[in-house]
C-alpha positions in Angstrom: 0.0 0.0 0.0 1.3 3.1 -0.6 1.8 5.6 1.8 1.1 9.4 1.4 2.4 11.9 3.5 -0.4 14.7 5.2 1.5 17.8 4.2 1.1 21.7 3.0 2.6 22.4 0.1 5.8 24.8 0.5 8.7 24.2 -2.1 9.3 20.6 -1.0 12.4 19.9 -2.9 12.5 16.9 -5.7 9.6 15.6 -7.5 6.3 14.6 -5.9 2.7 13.4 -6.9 0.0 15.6 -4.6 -3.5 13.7 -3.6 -6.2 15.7 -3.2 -9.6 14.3 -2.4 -11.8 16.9 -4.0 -14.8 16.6 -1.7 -12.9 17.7 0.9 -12.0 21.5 -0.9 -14.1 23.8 0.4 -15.5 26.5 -2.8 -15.4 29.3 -1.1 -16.3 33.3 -3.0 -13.0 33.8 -1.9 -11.4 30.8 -3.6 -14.0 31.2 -6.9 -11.8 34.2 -7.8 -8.7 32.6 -7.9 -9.5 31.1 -11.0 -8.6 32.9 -14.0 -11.3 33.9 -16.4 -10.2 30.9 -18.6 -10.9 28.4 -16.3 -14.2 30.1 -15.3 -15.3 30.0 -18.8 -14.1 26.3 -19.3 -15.7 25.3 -16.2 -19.3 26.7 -17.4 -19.4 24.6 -20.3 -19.5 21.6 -18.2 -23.8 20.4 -18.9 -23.4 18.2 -15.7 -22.7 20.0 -12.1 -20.8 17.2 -10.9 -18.2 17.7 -13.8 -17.9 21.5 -13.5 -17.8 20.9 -9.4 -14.6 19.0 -9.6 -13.2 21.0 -12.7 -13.2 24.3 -10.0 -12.4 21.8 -7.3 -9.0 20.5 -9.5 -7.7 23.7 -10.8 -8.7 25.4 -7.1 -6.4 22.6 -5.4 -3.5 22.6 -8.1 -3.5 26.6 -7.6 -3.0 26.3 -4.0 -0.3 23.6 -4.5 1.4 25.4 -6.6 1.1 28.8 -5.4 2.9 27.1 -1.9 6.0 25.7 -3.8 6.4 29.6 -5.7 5.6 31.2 -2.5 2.8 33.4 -4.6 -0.9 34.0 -4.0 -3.0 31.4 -5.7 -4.7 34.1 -7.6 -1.9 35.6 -9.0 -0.6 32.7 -11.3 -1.2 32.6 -14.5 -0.8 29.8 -17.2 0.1 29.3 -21.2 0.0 26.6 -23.6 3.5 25.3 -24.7 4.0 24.4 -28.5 2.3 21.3 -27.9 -0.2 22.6 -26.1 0.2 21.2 -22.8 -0.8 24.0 -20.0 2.4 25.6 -18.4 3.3 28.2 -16.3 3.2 31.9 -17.7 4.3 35.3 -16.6 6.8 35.5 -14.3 6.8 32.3 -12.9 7.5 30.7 -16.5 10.0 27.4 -16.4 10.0 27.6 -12.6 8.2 23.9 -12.4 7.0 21.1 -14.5 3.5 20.4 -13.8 0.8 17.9 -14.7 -3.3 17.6 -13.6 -5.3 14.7 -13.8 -8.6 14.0 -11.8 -11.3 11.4 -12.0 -14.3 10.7 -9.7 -13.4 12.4 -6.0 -9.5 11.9 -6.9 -7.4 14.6 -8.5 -3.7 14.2 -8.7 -0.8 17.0 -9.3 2.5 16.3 -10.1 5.5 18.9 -9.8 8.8 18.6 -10.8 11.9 21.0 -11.4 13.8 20.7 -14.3 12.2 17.4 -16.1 8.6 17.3 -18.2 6.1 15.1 -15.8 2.9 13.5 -16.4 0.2 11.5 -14.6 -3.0 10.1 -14.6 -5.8 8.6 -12.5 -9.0 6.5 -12.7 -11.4 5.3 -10.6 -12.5 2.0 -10.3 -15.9 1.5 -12.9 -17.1 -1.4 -15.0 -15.5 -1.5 -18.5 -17.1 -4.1 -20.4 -14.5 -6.0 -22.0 -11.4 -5.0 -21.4 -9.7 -7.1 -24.2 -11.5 -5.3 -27.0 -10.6 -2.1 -25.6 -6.8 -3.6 -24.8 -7.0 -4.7 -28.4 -7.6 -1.7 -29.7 -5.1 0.4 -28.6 -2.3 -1.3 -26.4 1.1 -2.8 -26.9 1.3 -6.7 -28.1 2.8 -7.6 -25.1 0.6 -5.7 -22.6 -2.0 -7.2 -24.3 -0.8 -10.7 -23.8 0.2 -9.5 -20.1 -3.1 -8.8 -19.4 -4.8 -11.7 -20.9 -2.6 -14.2 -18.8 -4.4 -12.6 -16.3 -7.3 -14.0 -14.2 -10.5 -12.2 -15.3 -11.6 -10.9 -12.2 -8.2 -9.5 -12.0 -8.1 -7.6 -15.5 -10.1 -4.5 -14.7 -7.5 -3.1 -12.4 -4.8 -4.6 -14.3 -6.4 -2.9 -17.1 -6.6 0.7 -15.2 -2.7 -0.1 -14.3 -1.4 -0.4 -17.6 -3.8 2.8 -19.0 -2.6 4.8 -16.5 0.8 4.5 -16.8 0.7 4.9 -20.6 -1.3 8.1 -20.8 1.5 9.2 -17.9 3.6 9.2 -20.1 1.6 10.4 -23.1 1.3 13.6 -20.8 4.7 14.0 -19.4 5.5 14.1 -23.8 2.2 16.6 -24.1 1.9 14.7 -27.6 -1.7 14.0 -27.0 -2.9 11.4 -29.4 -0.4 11.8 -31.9 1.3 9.6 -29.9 0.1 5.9 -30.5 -0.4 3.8 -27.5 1.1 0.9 -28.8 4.1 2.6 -29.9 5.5 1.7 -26.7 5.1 -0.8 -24.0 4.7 -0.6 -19.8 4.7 -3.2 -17.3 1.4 -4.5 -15.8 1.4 -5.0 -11.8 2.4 -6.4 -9.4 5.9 -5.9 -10.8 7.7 -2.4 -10.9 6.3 0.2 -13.3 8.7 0.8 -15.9 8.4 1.4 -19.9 9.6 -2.1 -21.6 10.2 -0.6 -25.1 9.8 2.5 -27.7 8.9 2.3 -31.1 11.9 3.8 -33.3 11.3 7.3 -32.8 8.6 7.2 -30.3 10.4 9.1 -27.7 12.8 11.8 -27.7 14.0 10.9 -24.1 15.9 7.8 -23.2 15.8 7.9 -19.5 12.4 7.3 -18.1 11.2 6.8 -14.3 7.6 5.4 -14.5 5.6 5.0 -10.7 2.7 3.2 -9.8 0.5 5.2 -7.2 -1.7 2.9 -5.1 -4.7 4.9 -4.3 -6.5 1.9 -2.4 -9.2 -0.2 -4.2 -11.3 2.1 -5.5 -8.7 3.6 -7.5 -5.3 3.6 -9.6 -2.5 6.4 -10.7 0.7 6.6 -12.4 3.1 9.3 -12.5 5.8 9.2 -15.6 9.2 11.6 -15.6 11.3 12.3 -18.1 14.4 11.6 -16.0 15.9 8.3 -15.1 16.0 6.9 -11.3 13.8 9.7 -10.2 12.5 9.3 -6.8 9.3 10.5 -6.7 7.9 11.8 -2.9 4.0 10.8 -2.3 1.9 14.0 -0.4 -1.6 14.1 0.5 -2.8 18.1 0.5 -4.8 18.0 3.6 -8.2 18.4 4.1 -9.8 22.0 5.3 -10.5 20.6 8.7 -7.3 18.8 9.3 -5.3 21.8 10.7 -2.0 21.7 8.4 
């Protein structure tokens, strides 16, 4: 199991994966206006509520983390798209940290790092249907043989496992879907996440560090970093009424 340590965010050195249960970030008026007018904008063409409520809960939560590693006022930041279009940070805090989002259900995850592009991912636990089609479809020969060696009870998580670490990586890249999933293949658990193989010309990094992030049964993460034998540092960002 792994273990993530209760702290406030406040220029924790190295890289680090943030969990942040969103029902526990309180929307405050105060907190609403953080957001830029971007996000408020993106966030009202949600149709459901639940979708826009953890859209403002996400971007509320990675403001606050990031605003404590740049010592700034979570209002204040401000973001761009790079060439590839993954979000970055703008103004004066441009190329101060890597960061990556990702939030499903009541989970969000952010990822920070200094110096090295970074990308994760979670899901939550949901029925699938049949995840060999799907598997089929889109993964790696050998993840797809991985997984069907597998018992079928156990393939859903499995499943979860493997897609989680490959769009990791697809995000740490910011390639989006030009980026085939099979084009490269990842590990399925229990063993150590780690990237097997590239396509020629897949990846324009040759040092990887891929992590599996256990977020108990009901859900599964993986953090990717474009920098080999990176130890990555597990925080939980604590809840309004835990007194951090």
């Amino acid at each position: 199991m792994t273990t993530w340590q209760i702290a406030k965010p406040a220029g924790q050195p190295g890289t680090a994966v943030w969990h942040v249960d969103l029902a526990a970030i309180r929307l405050t008026p105060a907190r609403a206006r953080w957001l830029s007018t971007d996000e408020q904008a993106r966030a009202a063409r949600f149709l459901r509520p639940q979708d826009h409520d953890r859209f403002v809960r996400s971007h509320l939560a990675l403001r606050q983390i990031l605003a404590g590693y740049l010592e700034r006022d979570p209002a204040d930041l401000c973001f761009d798209l790079a060439e590839n279009g993954k979000p970055e940070l703008g103004g004066p805090d441009r190329g101060r940290l890597h960061f990556n989002l990702s939030h499903s259900g009541s989970h969000a995850l952010v990822a920070i790092a200094d110096g090295a592009a970074i990308g994760v991912d979670v899901e939550v636990a949901r029925p699938l249907g049949d995840v060999m089609s799907i598997a089929r479809a889109h993964f790696h020969s050998g993840e797809i043989a991985a997984l069907a060696s597998r018992a079928a009870a156990e393939r859903p998580m499995a499943f979860l496992a493997c897609w989680t670490r490959k769009e990791a990586v697809v995000k740490a890249l910011g390639t989006g879907l030009s980026l085939p999933l099979d084009s490269f293949e990842v590990t399925l658990p229990p063993g150590p996440a780690t990237i097997r193989s590239w396509a020629r010309g897949a990846s324009p990094w040759h040092d990887w560090s891929l992590h599996h992030l256990d977020l108990g049964g009901e859900a599964v993460g993986a953090v990717a970093i474009a920098r080999g034998g990176e130890y990555c540092a597990l925080y939980r960002l604590p809840s309004d009424g835990e007194g951090l």
